[in-house]
C-alpha positions as CSV (number, residue, x, y, z in Angstrom):
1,X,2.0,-46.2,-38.3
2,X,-1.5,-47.7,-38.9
3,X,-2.1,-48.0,-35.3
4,X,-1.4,-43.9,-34.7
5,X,-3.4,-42.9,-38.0
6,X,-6.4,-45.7,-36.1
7,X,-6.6,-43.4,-33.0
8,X,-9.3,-40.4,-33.8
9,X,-7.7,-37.4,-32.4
10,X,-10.5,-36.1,-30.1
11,X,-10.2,-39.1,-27.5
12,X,-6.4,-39.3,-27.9
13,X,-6.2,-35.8,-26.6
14,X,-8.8,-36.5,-23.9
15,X,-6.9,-39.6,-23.0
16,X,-3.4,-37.7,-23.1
17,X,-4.9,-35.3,-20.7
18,X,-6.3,-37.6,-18.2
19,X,-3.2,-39.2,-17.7
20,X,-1.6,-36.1,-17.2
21,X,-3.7,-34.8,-14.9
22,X,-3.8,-37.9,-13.0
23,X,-0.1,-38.6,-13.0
24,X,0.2,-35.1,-11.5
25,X,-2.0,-35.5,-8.7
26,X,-0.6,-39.3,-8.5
27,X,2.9,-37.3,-7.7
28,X,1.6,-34.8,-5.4
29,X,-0.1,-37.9,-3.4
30,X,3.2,-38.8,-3.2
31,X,5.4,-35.4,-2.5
32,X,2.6,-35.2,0.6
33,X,3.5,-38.5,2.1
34,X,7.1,-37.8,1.4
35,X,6.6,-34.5,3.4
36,X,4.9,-36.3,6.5
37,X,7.9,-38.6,6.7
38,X,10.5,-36.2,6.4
39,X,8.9,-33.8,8.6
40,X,8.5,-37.5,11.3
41,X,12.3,-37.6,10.4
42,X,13.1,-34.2,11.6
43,X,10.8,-34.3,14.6
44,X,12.7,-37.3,16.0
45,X,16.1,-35.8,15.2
46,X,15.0,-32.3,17.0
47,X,13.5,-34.4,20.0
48,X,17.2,-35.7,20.8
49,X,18.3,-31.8,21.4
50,X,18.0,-30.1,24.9
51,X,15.1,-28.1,24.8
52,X,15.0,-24.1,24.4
53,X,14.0,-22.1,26.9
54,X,11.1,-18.9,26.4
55,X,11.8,-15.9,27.6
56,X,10.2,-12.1,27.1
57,X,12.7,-11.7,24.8
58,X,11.1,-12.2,21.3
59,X,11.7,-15.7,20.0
60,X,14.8,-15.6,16.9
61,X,15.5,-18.1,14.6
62,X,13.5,-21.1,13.3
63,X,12.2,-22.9,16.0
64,X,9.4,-24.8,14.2
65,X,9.4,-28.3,15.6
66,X,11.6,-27.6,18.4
67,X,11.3,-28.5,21.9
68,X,10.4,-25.3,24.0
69,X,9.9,-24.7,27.6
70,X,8.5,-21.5,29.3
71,X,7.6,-20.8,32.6
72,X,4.5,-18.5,33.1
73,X,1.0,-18.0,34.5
74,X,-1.9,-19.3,32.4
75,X,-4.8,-16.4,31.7
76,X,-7.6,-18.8,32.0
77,X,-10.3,-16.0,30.7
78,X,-8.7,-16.1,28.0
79,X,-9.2,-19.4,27.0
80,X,-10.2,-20.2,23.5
81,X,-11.6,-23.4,22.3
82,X,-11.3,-24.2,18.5
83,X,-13.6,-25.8,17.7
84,X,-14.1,-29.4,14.9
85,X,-10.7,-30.5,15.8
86,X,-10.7,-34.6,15.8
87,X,-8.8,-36.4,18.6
88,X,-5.2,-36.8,17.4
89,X,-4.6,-39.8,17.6
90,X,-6.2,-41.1,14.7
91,X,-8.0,-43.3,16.0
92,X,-11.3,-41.3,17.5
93,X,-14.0,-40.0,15.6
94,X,-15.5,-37.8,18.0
95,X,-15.2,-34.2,17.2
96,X,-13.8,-32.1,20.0
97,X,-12.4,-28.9,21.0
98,X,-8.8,-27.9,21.0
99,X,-8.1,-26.0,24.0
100,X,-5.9,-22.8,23.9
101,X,-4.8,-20.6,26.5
102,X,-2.4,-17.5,26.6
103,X,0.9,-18.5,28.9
104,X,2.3,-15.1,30.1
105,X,5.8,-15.8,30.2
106,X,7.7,-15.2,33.9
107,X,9.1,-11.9,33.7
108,X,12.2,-10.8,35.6
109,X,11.2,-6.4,34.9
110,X,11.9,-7.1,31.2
111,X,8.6,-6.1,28.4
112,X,5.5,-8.3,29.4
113,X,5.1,-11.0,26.8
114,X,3.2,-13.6,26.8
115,X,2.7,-17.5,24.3
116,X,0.0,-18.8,23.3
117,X,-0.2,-23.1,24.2
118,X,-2.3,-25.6,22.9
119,X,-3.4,-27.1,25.8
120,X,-4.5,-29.8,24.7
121,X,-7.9,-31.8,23.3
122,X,-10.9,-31.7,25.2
123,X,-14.3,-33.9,23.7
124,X,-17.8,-32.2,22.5
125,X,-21.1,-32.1,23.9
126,X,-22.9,-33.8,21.0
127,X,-26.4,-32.0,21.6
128,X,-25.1,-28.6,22.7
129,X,-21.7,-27.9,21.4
130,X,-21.7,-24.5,24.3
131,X,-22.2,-27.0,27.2
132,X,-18.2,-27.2,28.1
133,X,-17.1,-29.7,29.9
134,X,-15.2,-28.5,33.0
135,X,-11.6,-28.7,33.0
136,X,-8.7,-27.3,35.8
137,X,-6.5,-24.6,34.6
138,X,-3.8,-24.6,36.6
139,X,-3.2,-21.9,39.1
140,X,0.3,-20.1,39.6
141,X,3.7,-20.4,37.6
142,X,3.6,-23.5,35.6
143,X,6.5,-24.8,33.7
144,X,5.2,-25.8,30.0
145,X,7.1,-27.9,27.5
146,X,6.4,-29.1,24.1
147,X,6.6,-28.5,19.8
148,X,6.8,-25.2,18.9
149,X,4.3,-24.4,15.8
150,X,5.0,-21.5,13.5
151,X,1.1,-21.1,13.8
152,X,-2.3,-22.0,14.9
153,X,-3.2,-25.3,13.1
154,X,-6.4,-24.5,10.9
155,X,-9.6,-25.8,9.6
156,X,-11.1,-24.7,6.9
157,X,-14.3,-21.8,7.8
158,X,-16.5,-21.0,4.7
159,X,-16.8,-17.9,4.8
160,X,-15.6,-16.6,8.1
161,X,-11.8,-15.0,8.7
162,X,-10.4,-15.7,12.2
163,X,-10.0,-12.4,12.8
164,X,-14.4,-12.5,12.5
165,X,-14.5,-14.4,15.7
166,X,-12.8,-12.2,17.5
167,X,-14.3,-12.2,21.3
168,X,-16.1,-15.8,20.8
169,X,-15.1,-18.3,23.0
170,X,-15.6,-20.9,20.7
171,X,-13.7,-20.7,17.3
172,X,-12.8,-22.3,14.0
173,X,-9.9,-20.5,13.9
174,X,-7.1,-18.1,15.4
175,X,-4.4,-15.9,13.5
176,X,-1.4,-14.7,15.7
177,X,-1.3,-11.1,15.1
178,X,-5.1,-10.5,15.1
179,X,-5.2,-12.4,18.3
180,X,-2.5,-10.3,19.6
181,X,-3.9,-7.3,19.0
182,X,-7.4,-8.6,20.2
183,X,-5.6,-9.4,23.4
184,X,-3.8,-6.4,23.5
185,X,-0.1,-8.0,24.4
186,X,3.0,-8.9,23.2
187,X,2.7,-12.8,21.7
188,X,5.8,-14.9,20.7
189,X,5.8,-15.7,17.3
190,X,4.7,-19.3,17.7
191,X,2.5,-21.6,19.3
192,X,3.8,-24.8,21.8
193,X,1.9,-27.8,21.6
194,X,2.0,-29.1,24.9
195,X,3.4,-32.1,25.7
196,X,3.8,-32.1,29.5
197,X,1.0,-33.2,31.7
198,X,-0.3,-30.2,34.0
199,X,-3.1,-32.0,35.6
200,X,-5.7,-30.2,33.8
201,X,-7.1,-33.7,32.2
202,X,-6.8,-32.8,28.9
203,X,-6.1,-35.4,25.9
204,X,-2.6,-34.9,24.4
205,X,-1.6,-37.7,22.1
206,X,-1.0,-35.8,19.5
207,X,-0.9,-37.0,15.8
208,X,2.6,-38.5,14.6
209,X,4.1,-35.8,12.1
210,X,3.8,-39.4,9.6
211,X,-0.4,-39.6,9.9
212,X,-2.0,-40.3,6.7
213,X,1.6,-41.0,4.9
214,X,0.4,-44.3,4.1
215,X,-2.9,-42.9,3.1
216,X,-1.4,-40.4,0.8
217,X,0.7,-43.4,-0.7
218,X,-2.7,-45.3,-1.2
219,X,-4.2,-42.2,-3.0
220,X,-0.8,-42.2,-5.2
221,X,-1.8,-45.8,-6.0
222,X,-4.9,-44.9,-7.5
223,X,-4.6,-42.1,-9.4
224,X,-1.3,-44.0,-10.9
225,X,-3.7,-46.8,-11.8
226,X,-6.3,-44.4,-13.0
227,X,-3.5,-43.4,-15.4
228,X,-2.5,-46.6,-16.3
229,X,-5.9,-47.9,-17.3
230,X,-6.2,-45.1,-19.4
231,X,-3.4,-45.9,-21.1
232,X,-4.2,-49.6,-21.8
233,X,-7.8,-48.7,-23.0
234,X,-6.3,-46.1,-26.0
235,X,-4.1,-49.0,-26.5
236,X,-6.0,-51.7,-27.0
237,X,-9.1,-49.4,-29.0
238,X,-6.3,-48.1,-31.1
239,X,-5.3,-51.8,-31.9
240,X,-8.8,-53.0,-32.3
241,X,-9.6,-49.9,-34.8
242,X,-6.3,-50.3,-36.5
243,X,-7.3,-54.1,-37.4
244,X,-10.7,-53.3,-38.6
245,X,-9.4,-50.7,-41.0
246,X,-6.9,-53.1,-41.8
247,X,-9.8,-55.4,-42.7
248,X,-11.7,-53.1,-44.5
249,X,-8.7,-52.4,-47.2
250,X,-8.6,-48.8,-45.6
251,X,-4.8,-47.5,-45.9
């Protein structure tokens, strides 16, 4: 009892609500890893399953993280390249471009439709970000297989909506339905990340679903121990101030 009457209540509540803060953000550190893995886990299962073919029939059902095929003709003029997007493998710090090109799907008299496909990653000019590298789009039908995406992966624009970019080349970002309607077509409602190579050089070792799990664990760690400390330290100044009043005759 002397030791709780020792602590003075303004840095016991400041101490109370550090740790909670920190033990919060220590669990969401670790709900994100747990995410990564589980989505790694799903990936991996999915992969084992016989891929599902596009058509210009709109896409039903869930096929996030599916394997899709389609058969189309790229519309290279079309091309956007989004731009501050990292190699994905981890592993290369050069900022880069991803490269994304409408597919129009092969069309047997049904409504034209056509997919949009993450090509794949394509490195930066580091003096002039507009001087593009030149790389093949393939001419023709071409088969295209890979991970559907329920969207565009984005990076965060201060300021500026996708839908702001609209006719630029080079972009932060793209939303489905404003680039639909920019485009003027039908698009499916998803995005393939291509993993089939379609001679166009372009880099596509993705990330692993799992990148930055460990990272996120490592995060967890420290806030944790953030909390802990915290902890100790009311501890241990609430024993030392509980012995000096104990010294002092103070009840």
């Amino acid at each position: 009892m002397r030791f709780w009457r020792a602590l003075s209540p303004v840095p016991a509540v400041a101490a109370a609500v550090v740790i909670a803060v920190t033990c919060a953000l220590g669990n969401w550190q670790l709900n994100r890893a747990h995410e990564k893995l589980a989505r790694a886990e799903r990936l991996q299962a999915l992969a084992a399953q016989a891929p599902v073919t596009l058509t210009t029939a709109p896409a039903s059902g869930n096929l996030a993280d599916r394997t899709v095929r389609v058969t189309g003709r790229f519309d290279a003029d079309r091309t956007v390249l989004l731009d501050n997007r990292p190699h994905g493998n981890g592993t290369d710090s050069r900022a880069g471009f991803l490269v994304l090109t409408p597919l129009t799907i092969h069309s047997d008299g049904g409504v034209a439709r056509s997919v949009l496909v993450l090509r794949g990653w394509l490195p930066r000019d580091a003096q002039d970000r507009t001087r593009i590298a030149p790389f093949p789009t393939p001419a023709g039908e071409v088969t295209v297989e890979g991970t559907a995406l329920a969207a565009v992966p984005k990076v965060y624009s201060l300021g500026q909506s996708a839908g702001a970019e609209a006719g630029n080349r080079i972009r932060q970002n793209v939303d489905l339905a404003a680039y639909a309607a920019e485009l003027g077509v039908a698009l499916q409602p998803l995005v393939i990340e291509q993993r089939n190579d379609t001679g166009d050089g372009l880099a596509r070792d993705w990330a692993p679903a799992d990148l930055g799990a460990d990272r996120h664990y490592g995060y967890a760690f420290q806030w944790f121990g953030l909390a802990a400390l915290t902890l100790v330290l009311v501890i241990v100044l609430g024993w030392r101030r509980a012995r000096r009043l104990a010294g002092t005759g103070t009840p």
